[in-house]
N, CA, C and O of each residue as an XYZ file, in Angstrom:
880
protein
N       3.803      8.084    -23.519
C       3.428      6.687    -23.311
C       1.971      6.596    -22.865
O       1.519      7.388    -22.038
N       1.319      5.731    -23.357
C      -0.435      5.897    -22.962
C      -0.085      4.636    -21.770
O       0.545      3.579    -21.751
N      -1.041      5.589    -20.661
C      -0.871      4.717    -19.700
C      -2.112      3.919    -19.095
O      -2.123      3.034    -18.240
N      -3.165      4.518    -19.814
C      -4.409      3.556    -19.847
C      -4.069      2.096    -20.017
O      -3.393      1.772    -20.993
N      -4.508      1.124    -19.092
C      -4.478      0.034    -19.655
C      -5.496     -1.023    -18.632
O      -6.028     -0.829    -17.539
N      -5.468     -2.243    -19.595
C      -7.136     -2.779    -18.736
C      -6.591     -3.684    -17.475
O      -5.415     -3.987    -17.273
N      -7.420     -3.943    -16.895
C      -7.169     -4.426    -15.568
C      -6.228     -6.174    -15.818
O      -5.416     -6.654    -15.028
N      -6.564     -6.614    -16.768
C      -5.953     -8.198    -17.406
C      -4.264     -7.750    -17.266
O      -3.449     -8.392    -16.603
N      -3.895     -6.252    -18.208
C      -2.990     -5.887    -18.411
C      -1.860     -5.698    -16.950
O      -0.708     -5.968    -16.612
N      -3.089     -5.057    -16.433
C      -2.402     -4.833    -15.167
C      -1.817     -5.776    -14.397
O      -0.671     -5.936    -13.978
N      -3.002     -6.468    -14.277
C      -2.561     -7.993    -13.165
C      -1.029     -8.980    -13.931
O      -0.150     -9.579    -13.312
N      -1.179     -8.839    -15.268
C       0.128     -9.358    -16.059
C       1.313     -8.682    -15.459
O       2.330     -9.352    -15.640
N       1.499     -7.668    -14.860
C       2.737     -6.908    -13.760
C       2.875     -7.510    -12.479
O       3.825     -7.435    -11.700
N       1.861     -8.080    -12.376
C       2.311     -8.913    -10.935
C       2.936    -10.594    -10.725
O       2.473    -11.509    -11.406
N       3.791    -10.772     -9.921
C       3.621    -12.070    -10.238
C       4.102    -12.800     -8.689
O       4.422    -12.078     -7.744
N       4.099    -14.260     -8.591
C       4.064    -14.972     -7.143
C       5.950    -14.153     -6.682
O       7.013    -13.879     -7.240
N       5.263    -14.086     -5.266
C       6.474    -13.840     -4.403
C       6.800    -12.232     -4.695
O       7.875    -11.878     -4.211
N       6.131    -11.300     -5.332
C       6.144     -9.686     -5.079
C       5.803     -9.432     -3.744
O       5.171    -10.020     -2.867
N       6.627     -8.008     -3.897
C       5.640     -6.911     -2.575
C       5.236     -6.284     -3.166
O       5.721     -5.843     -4.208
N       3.705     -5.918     -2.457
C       2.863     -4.962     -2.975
C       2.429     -4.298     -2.016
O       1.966     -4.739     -0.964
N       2.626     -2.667     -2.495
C       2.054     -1.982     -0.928
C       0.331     -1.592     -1.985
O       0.102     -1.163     -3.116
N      -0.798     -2.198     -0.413
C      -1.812     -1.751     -1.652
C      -2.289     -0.594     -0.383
O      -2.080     -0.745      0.821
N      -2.918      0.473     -0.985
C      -3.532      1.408     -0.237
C      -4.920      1.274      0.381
O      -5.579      0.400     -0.182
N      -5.637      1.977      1.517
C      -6.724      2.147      1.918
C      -6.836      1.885      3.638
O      -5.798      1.523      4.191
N      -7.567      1.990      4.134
C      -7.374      1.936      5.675
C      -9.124      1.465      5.789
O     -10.123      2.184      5.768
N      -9.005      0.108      5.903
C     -10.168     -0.400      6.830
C     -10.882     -0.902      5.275
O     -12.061     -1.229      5.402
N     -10.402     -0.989      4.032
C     -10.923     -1.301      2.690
C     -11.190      0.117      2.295
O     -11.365      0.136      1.076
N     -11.297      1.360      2.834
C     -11.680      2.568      2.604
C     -10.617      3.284      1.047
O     -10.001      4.347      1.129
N     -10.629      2.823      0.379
C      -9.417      3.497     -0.879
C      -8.933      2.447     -1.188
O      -7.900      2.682     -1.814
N      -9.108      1.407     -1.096
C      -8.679      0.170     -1.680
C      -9.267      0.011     -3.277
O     -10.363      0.305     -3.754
N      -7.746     -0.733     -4.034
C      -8.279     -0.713     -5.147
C      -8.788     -2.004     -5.321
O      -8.017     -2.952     -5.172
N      -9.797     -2.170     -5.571
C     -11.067     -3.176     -5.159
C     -11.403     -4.162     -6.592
O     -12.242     -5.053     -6.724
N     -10.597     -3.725     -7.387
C     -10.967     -4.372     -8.912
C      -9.703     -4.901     -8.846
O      -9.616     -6.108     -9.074
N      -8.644     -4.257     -8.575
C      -6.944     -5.013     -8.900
C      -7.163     -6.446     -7.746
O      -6.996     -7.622     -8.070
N      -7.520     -6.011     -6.549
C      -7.317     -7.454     -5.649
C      -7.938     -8.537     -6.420
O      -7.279     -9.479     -6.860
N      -9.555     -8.371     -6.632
C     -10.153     -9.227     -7.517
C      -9.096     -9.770     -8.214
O      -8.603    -10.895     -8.127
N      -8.747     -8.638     -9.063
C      -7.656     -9.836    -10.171
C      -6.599    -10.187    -10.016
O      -5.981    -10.776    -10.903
N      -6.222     -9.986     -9.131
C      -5.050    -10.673     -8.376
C      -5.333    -11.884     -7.866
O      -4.386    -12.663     -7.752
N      -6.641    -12.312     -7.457
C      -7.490    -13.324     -6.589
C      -7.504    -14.382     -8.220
O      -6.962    -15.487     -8.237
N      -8.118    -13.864     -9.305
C      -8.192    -14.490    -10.246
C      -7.237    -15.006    -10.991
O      -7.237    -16.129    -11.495
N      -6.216    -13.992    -11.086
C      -5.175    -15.103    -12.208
C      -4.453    -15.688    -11.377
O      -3.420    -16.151    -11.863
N      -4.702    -15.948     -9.602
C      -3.811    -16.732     -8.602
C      -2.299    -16.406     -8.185
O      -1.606    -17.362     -7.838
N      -1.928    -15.553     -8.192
C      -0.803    -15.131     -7.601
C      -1.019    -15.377     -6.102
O      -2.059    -15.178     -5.473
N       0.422    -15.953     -5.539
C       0.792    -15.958     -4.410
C       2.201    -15.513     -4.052
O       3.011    -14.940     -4.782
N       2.362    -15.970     -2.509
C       3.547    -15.829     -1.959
C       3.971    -14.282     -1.873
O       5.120    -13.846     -1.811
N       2.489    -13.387     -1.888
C       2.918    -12.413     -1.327
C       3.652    -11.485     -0.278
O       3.259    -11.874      0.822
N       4.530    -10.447     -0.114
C       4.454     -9.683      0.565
C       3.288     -8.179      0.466
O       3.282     -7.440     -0.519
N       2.548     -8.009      1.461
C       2.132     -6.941      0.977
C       2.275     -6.058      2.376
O       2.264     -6.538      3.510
N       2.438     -4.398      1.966
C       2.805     -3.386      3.086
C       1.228     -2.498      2.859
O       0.782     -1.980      1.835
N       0.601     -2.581      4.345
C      -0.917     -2.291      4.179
C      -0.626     -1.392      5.228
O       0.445     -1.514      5.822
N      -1.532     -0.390      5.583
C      -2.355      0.357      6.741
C      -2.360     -1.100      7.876
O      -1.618     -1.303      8.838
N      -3.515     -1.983      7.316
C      -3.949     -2.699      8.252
C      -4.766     -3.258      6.671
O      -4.931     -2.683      5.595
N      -5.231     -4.957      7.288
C      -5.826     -6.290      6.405
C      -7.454     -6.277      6.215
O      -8.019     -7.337      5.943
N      -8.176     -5.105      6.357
C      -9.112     -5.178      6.028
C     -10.423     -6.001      6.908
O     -10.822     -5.728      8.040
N     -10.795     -6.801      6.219
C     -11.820     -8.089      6.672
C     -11.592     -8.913      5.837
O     -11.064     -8.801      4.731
N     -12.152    -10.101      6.569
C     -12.153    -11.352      5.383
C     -12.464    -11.027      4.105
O     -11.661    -11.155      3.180
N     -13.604    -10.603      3.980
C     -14.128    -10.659      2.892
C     -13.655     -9.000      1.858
O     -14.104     -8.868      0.719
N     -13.220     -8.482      2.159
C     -12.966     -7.024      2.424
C     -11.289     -6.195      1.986
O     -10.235     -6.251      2.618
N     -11.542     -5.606      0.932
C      -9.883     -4.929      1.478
C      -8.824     -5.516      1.184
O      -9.251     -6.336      0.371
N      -7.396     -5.746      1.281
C      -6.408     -6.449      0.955
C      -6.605     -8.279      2.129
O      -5.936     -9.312      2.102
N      -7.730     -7.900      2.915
C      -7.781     -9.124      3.653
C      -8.396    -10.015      2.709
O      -8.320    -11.231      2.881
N      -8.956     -9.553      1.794
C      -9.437    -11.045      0.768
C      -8.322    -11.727     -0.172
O      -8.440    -12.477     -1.141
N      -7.322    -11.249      0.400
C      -5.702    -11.697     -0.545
C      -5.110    -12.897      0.676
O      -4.338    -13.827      0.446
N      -5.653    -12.585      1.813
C      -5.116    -13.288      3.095
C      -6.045    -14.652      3.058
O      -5.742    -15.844      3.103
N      -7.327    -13.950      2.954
C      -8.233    -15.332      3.494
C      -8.250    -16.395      2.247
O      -8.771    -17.495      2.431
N      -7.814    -16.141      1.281
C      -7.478    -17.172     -0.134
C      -6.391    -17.696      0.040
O      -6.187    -18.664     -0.692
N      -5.000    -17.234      1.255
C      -4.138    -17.705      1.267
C      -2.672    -17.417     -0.133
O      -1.673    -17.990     -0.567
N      -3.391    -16.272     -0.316
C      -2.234    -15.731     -1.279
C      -1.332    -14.473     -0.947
O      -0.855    -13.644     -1.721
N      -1.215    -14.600      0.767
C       0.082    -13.567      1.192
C       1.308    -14.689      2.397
O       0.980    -15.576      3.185
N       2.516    -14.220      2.112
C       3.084    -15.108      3.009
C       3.932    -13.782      4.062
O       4.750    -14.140      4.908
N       3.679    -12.643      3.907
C       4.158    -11.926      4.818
C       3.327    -10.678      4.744
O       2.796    -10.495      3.648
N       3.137     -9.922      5.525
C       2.346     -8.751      5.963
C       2.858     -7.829      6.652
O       3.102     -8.223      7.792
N       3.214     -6.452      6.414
C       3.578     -5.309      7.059
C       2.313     -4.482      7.163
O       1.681     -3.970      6.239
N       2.042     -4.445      8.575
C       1.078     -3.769      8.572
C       0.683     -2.766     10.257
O       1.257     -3.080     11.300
N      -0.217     -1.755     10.209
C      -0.102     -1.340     11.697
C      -0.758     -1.911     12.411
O      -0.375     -1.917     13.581
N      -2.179     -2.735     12.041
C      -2.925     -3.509     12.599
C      -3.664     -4.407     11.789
O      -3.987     -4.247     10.612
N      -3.933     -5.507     12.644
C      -4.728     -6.578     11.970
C      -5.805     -7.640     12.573
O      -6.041     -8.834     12.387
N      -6.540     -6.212     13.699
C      -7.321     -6.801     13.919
C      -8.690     -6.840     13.716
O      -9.611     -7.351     14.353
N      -8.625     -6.137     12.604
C     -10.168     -5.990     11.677
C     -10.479     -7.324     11.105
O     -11.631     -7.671     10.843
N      -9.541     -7.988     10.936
C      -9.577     -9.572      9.948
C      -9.064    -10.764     11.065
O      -7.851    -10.835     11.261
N      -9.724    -11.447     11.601
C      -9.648    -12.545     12.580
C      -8.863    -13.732     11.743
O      -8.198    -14.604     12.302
N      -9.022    -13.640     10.490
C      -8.021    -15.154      9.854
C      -6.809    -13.908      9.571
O      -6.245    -14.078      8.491
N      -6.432    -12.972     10.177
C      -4.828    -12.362      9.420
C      -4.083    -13.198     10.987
O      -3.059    -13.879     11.041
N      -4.905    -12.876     11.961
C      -4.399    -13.465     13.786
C      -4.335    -14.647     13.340
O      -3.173    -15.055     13.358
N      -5.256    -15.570     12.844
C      -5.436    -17.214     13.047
C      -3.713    -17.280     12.189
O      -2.545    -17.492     12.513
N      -4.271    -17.046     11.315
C      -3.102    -17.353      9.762
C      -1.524    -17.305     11.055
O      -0.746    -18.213     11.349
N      -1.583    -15.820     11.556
C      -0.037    -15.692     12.383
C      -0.001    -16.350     13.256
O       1.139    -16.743     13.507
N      -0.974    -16.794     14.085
C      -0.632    -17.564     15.072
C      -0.441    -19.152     14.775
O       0.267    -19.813     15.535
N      -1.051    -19.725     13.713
C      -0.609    -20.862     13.078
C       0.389    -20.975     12.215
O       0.648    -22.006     11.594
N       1.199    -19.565     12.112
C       2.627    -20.171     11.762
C       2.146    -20.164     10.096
O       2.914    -20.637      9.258
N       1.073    -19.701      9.773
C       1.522    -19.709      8.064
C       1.307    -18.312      7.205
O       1.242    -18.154      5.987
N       1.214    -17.284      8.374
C       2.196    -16.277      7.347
C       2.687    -15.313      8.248
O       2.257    -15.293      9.402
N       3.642    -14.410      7.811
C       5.070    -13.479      8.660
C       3.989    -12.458      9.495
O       3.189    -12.218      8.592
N       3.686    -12.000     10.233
C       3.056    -10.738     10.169
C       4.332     -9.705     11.064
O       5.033    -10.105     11.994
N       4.344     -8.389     10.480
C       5.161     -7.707     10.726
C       4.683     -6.352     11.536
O       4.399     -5.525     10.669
N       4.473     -5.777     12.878
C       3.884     -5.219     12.925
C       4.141     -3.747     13.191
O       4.844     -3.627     14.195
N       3.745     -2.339     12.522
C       4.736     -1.544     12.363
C       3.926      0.180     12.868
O       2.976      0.665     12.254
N       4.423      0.660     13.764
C       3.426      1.846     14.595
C       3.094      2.596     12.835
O       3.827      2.639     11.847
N       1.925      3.014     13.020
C       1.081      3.701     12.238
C       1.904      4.916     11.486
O       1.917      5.120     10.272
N       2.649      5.739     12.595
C       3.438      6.984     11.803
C       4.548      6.357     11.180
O       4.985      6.953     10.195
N       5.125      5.279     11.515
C       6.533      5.029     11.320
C       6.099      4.045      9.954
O       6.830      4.255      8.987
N       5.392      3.363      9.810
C       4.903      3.400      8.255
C       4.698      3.882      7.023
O       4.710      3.378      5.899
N       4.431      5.371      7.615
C       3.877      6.475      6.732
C       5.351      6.798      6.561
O       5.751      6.810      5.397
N       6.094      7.022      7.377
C       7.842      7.492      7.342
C       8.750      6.447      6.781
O       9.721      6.761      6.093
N       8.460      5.256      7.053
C       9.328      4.553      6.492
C       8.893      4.505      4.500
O       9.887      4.701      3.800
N       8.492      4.435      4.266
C       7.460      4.355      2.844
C       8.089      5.886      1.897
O       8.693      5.969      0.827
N       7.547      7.078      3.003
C       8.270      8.714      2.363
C       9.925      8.451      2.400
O      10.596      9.024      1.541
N      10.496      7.718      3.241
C      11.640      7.924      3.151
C      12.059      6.812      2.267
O      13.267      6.604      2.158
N      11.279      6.128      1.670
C      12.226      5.297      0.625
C      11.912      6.134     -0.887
O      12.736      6.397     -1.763
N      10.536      6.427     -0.866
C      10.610      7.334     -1.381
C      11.344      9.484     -1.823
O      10.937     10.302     -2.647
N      12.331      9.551     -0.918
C      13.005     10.474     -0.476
C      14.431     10.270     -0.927
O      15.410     10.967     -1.193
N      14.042      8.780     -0.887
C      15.544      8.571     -1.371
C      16.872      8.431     -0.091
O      18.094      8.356     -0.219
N      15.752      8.440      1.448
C      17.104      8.135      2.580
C      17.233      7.160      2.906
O      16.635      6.189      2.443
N      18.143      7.137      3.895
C      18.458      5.988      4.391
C      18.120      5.699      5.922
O      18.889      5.202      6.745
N      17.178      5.997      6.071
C      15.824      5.648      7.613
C      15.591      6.559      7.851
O      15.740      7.525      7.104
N      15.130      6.591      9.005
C      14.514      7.721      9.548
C      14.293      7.201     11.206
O      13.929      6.091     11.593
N      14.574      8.161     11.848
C      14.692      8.271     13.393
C      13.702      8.493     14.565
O      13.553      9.647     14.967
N      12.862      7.260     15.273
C      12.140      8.163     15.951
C      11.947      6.869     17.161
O      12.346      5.712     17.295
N      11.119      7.802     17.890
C      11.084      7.399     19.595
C      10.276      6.591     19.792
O      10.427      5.822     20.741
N       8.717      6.472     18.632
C       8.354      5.362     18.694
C       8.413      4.183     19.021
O       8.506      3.589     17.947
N       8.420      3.181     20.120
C       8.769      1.924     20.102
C       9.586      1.812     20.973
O       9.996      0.663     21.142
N      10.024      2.642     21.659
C      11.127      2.933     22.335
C      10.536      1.817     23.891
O       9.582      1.945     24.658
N      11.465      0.952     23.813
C      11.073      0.137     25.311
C       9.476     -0.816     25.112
O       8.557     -1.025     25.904
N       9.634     -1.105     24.114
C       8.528     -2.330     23.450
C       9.097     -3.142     22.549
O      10.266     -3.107     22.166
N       7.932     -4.141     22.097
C       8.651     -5.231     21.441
C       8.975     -4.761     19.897
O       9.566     -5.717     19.393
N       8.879     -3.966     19.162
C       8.736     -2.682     18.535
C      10.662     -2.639     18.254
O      11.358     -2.903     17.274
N      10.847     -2.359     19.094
C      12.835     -1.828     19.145
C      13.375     -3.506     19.332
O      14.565     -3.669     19.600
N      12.653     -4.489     19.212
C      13.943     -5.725     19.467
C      14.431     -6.080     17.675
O      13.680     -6.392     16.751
N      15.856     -5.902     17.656
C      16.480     -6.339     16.518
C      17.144     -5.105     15.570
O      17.761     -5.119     14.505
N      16.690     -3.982     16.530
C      16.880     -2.211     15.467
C      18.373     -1.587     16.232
O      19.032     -1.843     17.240
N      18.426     -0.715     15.186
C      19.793     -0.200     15.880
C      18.908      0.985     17.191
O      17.698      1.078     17.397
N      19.664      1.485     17.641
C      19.143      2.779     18.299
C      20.516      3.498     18.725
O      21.541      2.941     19.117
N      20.327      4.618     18.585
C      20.950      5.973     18.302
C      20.598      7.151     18.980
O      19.489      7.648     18.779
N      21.432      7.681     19.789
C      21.550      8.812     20.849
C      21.894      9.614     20.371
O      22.946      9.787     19.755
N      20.381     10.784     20.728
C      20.960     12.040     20.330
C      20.556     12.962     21.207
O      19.386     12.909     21.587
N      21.409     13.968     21.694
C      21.104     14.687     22.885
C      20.338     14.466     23.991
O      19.431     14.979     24.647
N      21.257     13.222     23.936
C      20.770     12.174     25.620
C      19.483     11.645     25.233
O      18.803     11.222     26.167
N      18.884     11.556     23.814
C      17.812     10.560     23.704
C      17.774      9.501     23.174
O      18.711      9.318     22.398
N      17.016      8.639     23.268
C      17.378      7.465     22.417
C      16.265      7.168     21.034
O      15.038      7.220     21.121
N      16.976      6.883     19.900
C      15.628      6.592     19.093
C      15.941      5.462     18.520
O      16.832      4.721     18.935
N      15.240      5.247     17.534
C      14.788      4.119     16.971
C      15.449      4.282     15.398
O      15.244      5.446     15.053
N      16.132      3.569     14.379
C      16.735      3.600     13.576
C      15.528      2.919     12.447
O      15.558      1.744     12.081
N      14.738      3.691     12.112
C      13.502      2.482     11.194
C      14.018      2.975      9.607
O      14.260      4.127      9.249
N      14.115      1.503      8.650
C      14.938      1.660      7.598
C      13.739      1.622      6.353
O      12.595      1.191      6.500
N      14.303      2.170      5.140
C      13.164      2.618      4.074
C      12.213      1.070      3.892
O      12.629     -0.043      4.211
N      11.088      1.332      3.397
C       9.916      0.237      2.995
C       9.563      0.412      1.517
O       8.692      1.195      1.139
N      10.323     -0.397      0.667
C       9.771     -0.281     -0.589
C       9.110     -1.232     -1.486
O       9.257     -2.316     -0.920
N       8.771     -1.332     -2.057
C       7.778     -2.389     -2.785
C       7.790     -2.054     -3.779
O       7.831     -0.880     -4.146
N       7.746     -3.345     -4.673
C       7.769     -3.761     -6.410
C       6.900     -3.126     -6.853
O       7.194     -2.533     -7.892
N       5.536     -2.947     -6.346
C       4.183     -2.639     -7.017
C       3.452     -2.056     -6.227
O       3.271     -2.678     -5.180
N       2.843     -0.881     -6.329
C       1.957     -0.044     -5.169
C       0.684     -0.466     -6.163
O       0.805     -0.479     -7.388
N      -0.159     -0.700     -5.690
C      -1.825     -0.588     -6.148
C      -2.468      0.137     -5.277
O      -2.556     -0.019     -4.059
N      -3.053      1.192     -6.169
C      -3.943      2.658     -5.085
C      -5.123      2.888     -5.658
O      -5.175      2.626     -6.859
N      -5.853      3.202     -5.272
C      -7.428      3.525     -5.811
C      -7.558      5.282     -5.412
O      -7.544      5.595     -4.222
N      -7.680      6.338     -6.462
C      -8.073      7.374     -6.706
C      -9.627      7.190     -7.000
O     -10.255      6.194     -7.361
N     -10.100      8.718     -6.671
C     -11.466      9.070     -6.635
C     -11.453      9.565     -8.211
O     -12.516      9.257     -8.750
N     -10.690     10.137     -8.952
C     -10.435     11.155    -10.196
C      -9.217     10.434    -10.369
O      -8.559      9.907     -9.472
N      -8.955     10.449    -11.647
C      -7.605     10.324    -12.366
C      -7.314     10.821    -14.000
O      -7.698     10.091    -14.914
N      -6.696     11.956    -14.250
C      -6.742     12.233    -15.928
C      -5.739     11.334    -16.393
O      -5.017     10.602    -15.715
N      -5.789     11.512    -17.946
C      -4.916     10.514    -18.715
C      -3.857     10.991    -18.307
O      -4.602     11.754    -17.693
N      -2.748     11.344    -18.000
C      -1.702     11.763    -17.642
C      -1.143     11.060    -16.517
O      -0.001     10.617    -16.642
N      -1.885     10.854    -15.232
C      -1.898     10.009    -14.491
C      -2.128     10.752    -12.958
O      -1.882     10.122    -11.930
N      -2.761     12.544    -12.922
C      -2.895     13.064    -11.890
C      -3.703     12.740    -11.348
O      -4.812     12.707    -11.881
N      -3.481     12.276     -9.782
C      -4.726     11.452     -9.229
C      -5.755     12.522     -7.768
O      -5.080     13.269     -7.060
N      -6.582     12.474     -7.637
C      -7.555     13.420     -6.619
C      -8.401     11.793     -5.993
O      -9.109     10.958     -6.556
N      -7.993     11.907     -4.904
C      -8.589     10.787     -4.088
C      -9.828     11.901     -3.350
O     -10.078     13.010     -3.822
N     -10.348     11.450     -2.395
C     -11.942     11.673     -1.694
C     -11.436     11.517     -0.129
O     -10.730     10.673      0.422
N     -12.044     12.589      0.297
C     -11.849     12.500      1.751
C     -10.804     11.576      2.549
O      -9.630     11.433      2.207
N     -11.311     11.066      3.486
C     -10.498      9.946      4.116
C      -9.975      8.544      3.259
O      -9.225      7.702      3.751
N     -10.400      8.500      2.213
C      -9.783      7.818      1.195
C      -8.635      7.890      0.433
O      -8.318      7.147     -0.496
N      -7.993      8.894      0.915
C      -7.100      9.011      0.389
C      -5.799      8.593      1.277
O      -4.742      8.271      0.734
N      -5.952      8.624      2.541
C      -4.886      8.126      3.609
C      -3.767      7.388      2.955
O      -3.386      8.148      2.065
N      -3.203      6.549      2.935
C      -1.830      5.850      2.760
C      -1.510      6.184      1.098
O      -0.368      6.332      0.665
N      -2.511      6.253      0.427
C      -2.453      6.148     -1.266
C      -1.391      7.231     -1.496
O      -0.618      6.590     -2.208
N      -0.910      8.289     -1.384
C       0.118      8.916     -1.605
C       1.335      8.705     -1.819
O       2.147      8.796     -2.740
N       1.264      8.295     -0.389
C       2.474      7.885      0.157
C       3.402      6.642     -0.174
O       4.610      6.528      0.031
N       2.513      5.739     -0.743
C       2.711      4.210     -1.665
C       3.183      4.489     -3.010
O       3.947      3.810     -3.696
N       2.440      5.930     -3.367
C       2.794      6.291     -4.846
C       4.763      6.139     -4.461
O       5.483      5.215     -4.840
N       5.100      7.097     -3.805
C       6.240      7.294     -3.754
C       7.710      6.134     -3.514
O       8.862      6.408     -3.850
N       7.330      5.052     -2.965
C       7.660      4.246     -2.308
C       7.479      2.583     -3.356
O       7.611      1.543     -2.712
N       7.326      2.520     -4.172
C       6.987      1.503     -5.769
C       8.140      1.752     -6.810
O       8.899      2.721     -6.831
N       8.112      0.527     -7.791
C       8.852      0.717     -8.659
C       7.971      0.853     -9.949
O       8.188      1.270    -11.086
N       6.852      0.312     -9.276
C       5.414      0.992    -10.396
C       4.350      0.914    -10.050
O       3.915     -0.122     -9.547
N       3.585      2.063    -10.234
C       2.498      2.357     -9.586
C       1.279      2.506    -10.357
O       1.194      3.260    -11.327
N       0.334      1.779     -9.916
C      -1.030      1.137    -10.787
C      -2.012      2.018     -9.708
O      -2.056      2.015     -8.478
N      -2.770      2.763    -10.724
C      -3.887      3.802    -10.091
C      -5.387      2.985    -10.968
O      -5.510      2.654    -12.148
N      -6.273      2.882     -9.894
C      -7.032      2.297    -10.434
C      -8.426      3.689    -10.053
O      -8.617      4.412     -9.075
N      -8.902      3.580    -10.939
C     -10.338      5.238    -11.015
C     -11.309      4.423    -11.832
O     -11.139      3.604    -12.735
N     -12.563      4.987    -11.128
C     -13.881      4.422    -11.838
C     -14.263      5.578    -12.799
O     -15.217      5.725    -13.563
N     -12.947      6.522    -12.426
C     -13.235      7.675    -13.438
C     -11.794      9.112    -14.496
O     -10.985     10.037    -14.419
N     -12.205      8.566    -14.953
C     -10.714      8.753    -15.496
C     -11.025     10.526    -16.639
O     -12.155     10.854    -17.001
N     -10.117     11.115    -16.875
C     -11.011     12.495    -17.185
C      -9.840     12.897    -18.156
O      -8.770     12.496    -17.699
N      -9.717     13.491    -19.226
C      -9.228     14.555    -20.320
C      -7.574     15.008    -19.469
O      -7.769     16.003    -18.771
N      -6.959     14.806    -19.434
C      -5.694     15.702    -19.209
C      -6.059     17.413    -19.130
O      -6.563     18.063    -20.047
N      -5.681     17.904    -17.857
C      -6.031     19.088    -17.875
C      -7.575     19.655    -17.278
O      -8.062     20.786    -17.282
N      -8.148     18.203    -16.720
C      -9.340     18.729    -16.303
C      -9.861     18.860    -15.335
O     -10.991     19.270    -15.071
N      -8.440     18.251    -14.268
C      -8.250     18.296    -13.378
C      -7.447     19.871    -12.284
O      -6.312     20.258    -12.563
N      -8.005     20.329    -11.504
C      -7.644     21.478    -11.034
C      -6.312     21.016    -10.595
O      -6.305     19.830    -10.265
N      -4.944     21.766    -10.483
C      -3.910     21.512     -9.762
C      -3.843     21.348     -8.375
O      -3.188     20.632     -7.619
N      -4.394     21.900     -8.295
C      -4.725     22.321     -6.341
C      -5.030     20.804     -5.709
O      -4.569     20.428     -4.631
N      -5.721     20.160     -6.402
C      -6.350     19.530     -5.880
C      -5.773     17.790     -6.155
O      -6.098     16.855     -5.424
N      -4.982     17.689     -7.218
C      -3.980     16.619     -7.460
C      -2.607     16.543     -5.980
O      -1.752     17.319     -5.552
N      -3.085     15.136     -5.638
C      -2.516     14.432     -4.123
C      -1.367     13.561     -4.708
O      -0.310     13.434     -4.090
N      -1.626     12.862     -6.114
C      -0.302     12.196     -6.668
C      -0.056     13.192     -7.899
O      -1.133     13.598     -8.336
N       0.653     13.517     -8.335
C       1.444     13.797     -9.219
C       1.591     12.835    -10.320
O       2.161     11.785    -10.026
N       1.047     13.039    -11.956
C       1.811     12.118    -12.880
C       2.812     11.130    -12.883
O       2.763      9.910    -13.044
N       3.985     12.136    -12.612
C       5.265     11.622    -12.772
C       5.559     10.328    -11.862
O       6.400      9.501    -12.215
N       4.623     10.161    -10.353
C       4.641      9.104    -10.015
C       4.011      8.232    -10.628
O       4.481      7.162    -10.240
N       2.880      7.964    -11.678
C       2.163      6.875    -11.605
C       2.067      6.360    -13.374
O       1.656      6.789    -14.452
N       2.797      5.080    -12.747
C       2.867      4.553    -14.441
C       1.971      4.211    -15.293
O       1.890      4.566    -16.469
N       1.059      3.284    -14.511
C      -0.599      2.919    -15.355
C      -1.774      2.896    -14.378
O      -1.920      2.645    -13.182
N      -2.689      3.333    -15.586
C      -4.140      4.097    -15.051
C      -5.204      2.589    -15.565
O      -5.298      2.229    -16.739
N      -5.886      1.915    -14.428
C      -6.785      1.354    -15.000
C      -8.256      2.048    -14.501
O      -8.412      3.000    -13.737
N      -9.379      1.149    -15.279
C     -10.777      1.401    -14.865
C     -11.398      0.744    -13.918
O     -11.356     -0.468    -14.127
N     -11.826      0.971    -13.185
C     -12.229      0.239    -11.484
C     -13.543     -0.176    -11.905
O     -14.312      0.748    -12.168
N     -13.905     -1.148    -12.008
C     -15.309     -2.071    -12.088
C     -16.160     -2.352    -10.819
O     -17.374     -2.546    -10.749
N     -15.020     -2.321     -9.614
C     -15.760     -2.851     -8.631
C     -16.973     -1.578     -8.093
O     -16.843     -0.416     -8.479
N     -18.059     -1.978     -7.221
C     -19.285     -1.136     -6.588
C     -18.590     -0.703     -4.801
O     -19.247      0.056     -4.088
N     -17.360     -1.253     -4.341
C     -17.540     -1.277     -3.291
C     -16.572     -0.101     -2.388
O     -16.545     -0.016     -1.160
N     -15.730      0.839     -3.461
C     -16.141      1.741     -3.093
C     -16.130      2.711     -1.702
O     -16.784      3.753     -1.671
């Protein structure tokens, strides 16, 4: 199946009222051409499962400040001052979720379990509404899988095949989103021959990622 396809194509997979987990931490690996077009053909009533909202202008926070998310899972959001305004005026969900237990909840839907257990949160506002579960006189936290319709990730490298090599600290959450989607849109400003890529060095795997677009944006 050729999985090249143009960014128009792409944004035609999304539509009002999805979750989308998009990748990057602070706009850092964000795929920076898909938000654009997400901004453009107007989709709303998002859910999206982030690191954290970027900035206004910036990152998955330019999906917020247009007013095209109605719920947010995220570990923080205080890089973007309208993600606070937006929650504290009551017009969108914000969900707020410790940093590791994100990364775990996401692998484990991807894993295929059914939660995952930890101490995190334990005696904060964090544990109101969760089961909790004793085990050798401890108590943990019952946090249940996080999955989403559509992961959008930004790779540094991507061959036609769909093996992706992200860049340093850019690569943070993008993995882990691969796993955790029911389709996964890799967006590369550079896309390379099947095979030209070293193994070693591939962070997603093909087999996770359904379509490869071309990243237009400078920002990187």
């Amino acid at each position: 199946m050729e999985k090249i396809i143009s960014l128009d194509q792409a944004v035609e997979k999304i539509s009002d009222g999805m979750t989308i987990a998009i990748g990057g931490f602070m706009g850092c690996g964000a795929p920076h051409s898909l938000i654009d077009k997400i901004l453009e053909k107007g989709v709303k009533d998002l859910t999206i499962i982030t690191t954290d909202t970027g900035q206004i202008d910036y990152g998955s926070g330019k999906l917020i400040a247009n007013k095209r998310v109605k719920k947010v899972i995220a570990s923080h959001i205080g890089t973007n001052p309208e993600t606070g305004r937006q929650m504290n005026s009551g017009e969108i969900e914000v969900e707020l979720v410790p940093q590791g237990t994100l990364a775990e909840r996401l692998r484990a839907a991807g894993a295929g379990l059914g939660g995952i257990l930890t101490a995190t949160g334990i005696g904060t506002l964090v544990e109101n509404g969760k089961e909790k579960i004793v085990i050798d006189g401890e108590e943990y936290l019952l946090e249940k899988p996080l999955r989403a319709d559509i992961a959008l990730v930004s790779a540094n490298k991507v061959d036609k095949k769909g093996n992706a090599v992200y860049h340093a600290s850019a690569r943070n959450f993008n993995p882990v989103m691969c796993l955790a989607a029911d389709i996964v849109i890799v967006e590369s400003q550079e896309i390379v021959e099947s095979g030209e890529i070293n193994p070693d060095h591939v962070a997603t795997p093909y087999i996770f990622v359904d379509y490869i677009v071309r990243g237009e944006s400078d920002e990187y």
